[in-house]
C-alpha positions in Angstrom: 0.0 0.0 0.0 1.2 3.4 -0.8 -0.3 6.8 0.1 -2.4 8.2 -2.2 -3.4 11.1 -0.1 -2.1 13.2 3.3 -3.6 11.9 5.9 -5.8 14.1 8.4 -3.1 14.8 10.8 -0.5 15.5 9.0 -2.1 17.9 6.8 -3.3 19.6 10.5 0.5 19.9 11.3 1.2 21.5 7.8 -1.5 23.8 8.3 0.3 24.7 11.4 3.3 25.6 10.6 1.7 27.4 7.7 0.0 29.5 10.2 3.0 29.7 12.5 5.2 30.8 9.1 3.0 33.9 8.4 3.2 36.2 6.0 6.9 36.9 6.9 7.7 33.1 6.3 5.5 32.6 3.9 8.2 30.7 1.5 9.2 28.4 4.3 5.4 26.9 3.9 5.6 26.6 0.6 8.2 24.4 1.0 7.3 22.3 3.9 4.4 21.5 2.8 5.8 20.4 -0.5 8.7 18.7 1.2 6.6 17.2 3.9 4.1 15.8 1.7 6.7 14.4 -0.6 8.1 12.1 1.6 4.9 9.7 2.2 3.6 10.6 -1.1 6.9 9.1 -2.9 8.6 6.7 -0.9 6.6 4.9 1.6 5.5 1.5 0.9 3.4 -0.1 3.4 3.9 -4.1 2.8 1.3 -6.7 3.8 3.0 -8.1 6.6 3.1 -5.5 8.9 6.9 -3.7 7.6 7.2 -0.5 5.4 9.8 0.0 3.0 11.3 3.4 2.1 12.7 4.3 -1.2 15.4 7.0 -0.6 13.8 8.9 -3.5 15.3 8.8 -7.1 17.7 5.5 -6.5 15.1 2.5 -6.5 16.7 1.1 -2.7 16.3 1.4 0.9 19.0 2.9 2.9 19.1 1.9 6.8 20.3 5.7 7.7 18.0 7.7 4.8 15.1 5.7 5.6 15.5 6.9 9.5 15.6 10.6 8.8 12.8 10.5 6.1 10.1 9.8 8.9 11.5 11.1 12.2 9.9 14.8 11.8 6.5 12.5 11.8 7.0 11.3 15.1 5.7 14.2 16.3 2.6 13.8 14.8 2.5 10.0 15.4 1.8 10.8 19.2 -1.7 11.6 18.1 -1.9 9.3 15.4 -1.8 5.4 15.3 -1.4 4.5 12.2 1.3 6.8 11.4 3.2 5.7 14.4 2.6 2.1 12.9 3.8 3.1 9.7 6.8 4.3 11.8 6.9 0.5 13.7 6.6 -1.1 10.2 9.7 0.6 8.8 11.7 -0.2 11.9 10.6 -4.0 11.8 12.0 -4.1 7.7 15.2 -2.8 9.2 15.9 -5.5 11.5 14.9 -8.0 8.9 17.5 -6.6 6.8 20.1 -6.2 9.2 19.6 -9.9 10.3 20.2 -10.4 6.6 23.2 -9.2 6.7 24.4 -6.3 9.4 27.3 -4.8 7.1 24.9 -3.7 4.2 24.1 -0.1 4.3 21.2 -1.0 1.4 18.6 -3.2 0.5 16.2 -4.3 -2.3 12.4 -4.1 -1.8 12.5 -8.1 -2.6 15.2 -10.5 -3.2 15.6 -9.3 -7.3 19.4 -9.3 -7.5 19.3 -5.4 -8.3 21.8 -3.2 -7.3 25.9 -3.8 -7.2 26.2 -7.1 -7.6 29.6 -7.3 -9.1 31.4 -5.6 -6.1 33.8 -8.3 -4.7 32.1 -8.7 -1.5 29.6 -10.9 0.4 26.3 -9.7 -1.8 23.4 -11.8 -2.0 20.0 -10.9 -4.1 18.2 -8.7 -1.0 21.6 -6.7 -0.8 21.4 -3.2 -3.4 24.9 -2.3 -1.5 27.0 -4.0 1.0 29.4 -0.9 2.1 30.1 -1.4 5.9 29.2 2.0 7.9 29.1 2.4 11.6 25.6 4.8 11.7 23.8 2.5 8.9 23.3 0.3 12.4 23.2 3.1 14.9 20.2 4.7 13.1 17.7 2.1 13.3 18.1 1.5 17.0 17.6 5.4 17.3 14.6 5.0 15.4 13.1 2.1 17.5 13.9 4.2 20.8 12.4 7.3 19.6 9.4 5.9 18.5 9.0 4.3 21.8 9.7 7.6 23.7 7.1 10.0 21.5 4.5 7.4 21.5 4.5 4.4 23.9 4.7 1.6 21.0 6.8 -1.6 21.9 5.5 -3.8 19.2 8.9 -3.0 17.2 11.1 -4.5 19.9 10.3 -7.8 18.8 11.9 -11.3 17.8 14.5 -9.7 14.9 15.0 -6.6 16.8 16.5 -8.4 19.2 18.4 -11.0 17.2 19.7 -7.5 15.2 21.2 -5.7 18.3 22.9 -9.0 19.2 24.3 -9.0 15.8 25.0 -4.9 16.0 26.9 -5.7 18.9 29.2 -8.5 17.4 30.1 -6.3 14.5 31.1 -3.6 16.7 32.7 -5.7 18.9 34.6 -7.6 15.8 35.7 -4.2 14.2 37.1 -3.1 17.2 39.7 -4.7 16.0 39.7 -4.8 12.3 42.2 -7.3 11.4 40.2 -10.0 12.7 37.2 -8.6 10.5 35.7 -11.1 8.0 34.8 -8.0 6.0 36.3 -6.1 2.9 35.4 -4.3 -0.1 36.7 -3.9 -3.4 34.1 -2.0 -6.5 36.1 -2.2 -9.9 35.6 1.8 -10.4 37.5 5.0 -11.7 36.0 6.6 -8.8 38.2 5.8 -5.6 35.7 7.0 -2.8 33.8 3.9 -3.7 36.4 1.1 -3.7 38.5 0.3 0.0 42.4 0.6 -0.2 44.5 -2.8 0.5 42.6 -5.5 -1.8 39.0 -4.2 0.4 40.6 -3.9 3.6 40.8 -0.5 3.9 44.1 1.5 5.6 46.3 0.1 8.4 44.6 1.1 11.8 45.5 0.1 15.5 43.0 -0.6 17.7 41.9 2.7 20.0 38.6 1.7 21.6 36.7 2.6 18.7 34.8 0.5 16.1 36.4 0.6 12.5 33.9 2.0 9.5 34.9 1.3 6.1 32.6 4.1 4.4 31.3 7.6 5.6 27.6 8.2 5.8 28.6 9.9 2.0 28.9 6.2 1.4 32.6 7.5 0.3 35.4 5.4 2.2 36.8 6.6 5.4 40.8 7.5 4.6 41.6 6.9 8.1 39.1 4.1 9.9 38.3 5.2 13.0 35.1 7.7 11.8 34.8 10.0 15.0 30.7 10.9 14.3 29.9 8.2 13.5 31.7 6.0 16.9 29.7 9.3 18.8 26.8 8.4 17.9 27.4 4.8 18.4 28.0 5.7 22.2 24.3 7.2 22.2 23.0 4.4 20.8 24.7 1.9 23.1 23.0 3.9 25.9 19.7 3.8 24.0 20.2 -0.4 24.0 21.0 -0.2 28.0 17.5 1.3 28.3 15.4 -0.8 26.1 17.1 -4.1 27.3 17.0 -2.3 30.8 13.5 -1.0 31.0 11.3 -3.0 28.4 12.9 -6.2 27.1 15.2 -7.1 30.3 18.4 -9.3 29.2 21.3 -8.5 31.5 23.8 -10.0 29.4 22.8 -7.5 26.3 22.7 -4.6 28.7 26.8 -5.6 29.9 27.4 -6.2 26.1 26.5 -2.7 25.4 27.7 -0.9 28.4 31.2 -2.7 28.3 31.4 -1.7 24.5 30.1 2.3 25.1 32.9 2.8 27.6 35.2 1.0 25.7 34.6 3.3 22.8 34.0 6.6 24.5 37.6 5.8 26.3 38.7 5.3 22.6 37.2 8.7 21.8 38.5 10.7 24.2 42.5 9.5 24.4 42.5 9.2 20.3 39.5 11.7 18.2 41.1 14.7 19.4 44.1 17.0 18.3 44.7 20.8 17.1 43.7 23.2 14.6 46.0 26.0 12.5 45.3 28.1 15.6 46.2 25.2 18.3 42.9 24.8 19.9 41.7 21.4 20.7 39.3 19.8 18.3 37.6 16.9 16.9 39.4 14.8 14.3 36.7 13.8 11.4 38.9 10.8 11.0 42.3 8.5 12.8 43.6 5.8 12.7 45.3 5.1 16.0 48.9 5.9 14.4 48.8 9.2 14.8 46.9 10.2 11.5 44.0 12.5 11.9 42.0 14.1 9.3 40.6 17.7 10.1 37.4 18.2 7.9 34.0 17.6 8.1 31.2 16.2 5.9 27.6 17.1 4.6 26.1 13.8 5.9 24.7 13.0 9.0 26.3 11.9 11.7 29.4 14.5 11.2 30.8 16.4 13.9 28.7 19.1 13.5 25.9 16.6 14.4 27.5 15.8 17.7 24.8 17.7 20.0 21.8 16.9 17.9 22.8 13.5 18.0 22.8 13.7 21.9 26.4 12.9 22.4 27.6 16.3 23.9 26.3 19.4 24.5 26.6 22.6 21.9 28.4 24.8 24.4 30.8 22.3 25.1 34.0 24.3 24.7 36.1 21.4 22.6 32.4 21.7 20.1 32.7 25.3 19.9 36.3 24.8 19.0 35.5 22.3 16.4 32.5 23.6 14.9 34.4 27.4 14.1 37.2 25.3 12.7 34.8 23.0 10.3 32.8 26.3 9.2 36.1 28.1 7.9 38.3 27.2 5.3 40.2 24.9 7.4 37.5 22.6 6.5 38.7 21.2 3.2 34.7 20.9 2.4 33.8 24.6 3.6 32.7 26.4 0.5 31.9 30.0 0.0 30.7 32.0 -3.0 28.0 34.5 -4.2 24.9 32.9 -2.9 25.8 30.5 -0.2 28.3 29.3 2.3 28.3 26.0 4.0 29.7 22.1 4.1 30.2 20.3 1.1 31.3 16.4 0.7 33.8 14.6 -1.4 30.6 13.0 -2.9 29.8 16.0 -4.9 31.5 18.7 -7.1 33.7 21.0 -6.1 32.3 24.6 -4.5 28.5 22.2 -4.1 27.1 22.4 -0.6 24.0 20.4 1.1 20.8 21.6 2.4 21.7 18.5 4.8 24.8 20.3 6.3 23.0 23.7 6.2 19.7 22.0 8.3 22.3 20.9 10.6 24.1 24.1 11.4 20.9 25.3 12.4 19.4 22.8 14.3 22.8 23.1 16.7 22.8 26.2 17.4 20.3 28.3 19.8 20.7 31.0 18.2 17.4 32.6 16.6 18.7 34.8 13.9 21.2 32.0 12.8 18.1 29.5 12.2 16.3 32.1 10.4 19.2 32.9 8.1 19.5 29.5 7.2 16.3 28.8 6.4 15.8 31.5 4.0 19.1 30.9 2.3 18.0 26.9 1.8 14.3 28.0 0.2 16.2 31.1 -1.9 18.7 28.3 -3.3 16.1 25.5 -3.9 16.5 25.6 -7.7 12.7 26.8 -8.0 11.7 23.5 -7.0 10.4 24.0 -3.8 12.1 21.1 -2.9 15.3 20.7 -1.6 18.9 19.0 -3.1 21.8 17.2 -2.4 24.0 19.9 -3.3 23.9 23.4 -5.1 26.4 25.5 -6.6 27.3 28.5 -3.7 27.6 30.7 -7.1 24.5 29.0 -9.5 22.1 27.4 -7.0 20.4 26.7 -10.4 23.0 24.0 -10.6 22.5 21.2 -8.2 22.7 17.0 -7.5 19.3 15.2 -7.4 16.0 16.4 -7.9 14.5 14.3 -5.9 16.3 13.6 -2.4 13.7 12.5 0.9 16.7 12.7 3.6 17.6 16.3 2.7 13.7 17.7 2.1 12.9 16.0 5.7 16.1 17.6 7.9 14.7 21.2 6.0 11.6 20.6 7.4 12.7 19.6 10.8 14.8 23.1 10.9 11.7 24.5 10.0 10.2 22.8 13.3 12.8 23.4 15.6 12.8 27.0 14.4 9.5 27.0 16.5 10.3 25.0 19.1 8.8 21.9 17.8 10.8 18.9 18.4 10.9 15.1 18.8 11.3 14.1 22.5 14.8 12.1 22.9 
């Protein structure tokens, strides 16, 4: 089943932020409604089993992460509405299923129809549309069964394969602790390099920190260095988030010393290895490291990044190593910091040159508590929309007329939850 229409309540919610927007913010309506719609109205599939699959818009797959952020601004709404939370339950029930499949795919077919890479020299099989390992492609789907529990009481999602999942989610971590005792590697036959792992698909030599080893960014571009600093933040969230479930719903003591042992493990990890200095020798977050002393001072469009790190709940935005980090990534010391006539934000190694994301841009605003800032951003992201009313994966700073993807769920959902945090509307963590 698909939608073929807005349901009651969410149309309500659009016509409240319409109202809220008034005449002043008139274009940010015009463009959450269109963007809010767009999501169920393209890429929700509700299957006859109970599960919902989720296009990630104009690449016929499902990605774990995308398919997270296209519905979390509607948990707000699913408070008050049952069959939108169940939606929500269905789409977190497919992602267990595919991560019992197989937990280091990051993408999966609606059925098992072979489509996708299939001739990447790794462990594919017919349900797998891409097997490129990445820490948050298993972090996002707990988040997604914890918040739906939080906003709206449901536990039906914690069932049989969730379970059997976070035990798996758990081994992985635990095996790429130390990644030369990893079964996995990757090798695409490709010009492009970000899509192929270094070392016949092992990726570059790392020493083991603490942290669990990613081959790929959320970009789905490799990690240079393999110890991806967001991405092991957020998994110490997440860990937390399993303590509570296993703690408070589902009760399994030996899950809930799995996951604390592992959190502290990799938080220790984080904090003697993820830092070091900028040009101006303040301390800061490395994007990347690799235990030997490498570190990679950047940051990327796609969610988590270290700009993410509050939102995410792993620190707070005054936090004064945050502050430190966050002025560094939004200069040019940020290899993916571009500037020009129109805009100024955080690129990605996934897209051309001087391109920056309405991802990156919904981010910056939703971690800072600063009013203006938000409101800045938001009209910059509906002035460089391309006339669509929708929004991109990147634009040009100097032709926003030039831009990746018409048609992009994850990046017209985090606009519309700026838009919602702009007025104080948010999803309870």
């Amino acid at each position: 089943m698909v939608y073929k229409e807005i349901p009651q309540s969410v149309q309500a919610f659009m016509d409240e932020i319409t109202e809220k927007c008034g005449v002043e913010h008139a274009d940010w309506a015009t463009n959450f409604n269109a963007a809010f719609a767009n999501t169920l109205l393209t890429t929700v599939k509700r299957h006859e089993d109970g599960t919902t699959y989720l296009l990630t818009g104009d690449i016929p797959a499902m990605w774990l992460r995308d398919s997270v952020a296209q519905v979390r601004p509607y948990l707000v709404i699913a408070k008050e509405d049952k069959e939108l939370a169940e939606m929500i339950s269905g789409l977190v029930k497919k992602q267990f299923f595919y991560i019992n499949i197989d937990p280091y795919a990051n993408a999966f077919n609606e059925e098992p129809n072979g489509a996708g890479h299939q001739d990447d020299h790794t462990e594919m099989n017919d349900w797998i549309w891409e097997r490129k390992y990445e820490i948050d492609s298993l972090c996002y789907p707990v988040q997604l069964a914890y918040l739906l529990h939080k906003n709206t009481g449901l536990t039906d999602q914690f069932n049989e394969d969730f379970v059997a999942g976070v035990k798996k989610i758990l081994h992985v971590f635990k095996v790429e602790q130390d990644h030369n005792q990893s079964p996995y590697n990757f090798v695409r036959d490709t010009w492009r390099i970000e899509d192929t792992l270094v070392n016949d698909g092992r990726g570059s030599e790392v020493k083991p920190t603490g942290m669990t080893w990613s081959g790929f960014r959320p970009s789905d571009d490799r990690c240079i260095y393999g110890y991806l600093v967001p991405s092991n933040m957020f998994a110490v969230v997440v860990l937390d988030y399993i303590q509570e479930i296993f703690s408070s719903i589902l009760n399994d003591a030996s899950i809930i010393e799995e996951a604390r042992q592992l959190r502290d493990e990799i938080e220790a990890g984080i904090q003697a290895y993820a830092k070091t200095t900028n040009e101006a020798g303040k301390e800061v977050y490395a994007y990347e490291v690799d235990g030997l002393g490498n570190a990679s001072i950047m940051d990327d469009s796609n969610v988590p990044n270290l700009i993410s790190a509050p939102y995410l709940g792993y620190m707070s935005e005054t936090d004064e190593t945050y502050l430190n980090t966050r002025a560094t990534l939004l200069s040019k010391e940020n290899p993916f910091f571009y500037e020009g006539e129109f805009a100024k934000g955080i690129g990605s190694s996934h897209t051309p040159e001087n391109y920056v994301w309405p991802i990156a841009l919904a981010m910056e605003g939703m971690t800072t508590s600063d009013k203006a800032e938000k409101e800045r951003i938001l009209n910059l992201l509906v002035a460089c929309d391309g006339g669509t009313n929708l929004m991109h994966e990147g634009f040009d700073v100097n032709d926003p007329n030039q831009y990746t993807r018409e048609w992009f769920s994850w990046a017209n959902m985090m606009f519309c939850e700026l838009v919602m945090d702009y007025f104080d509307i948010r999803v309870e963590k």
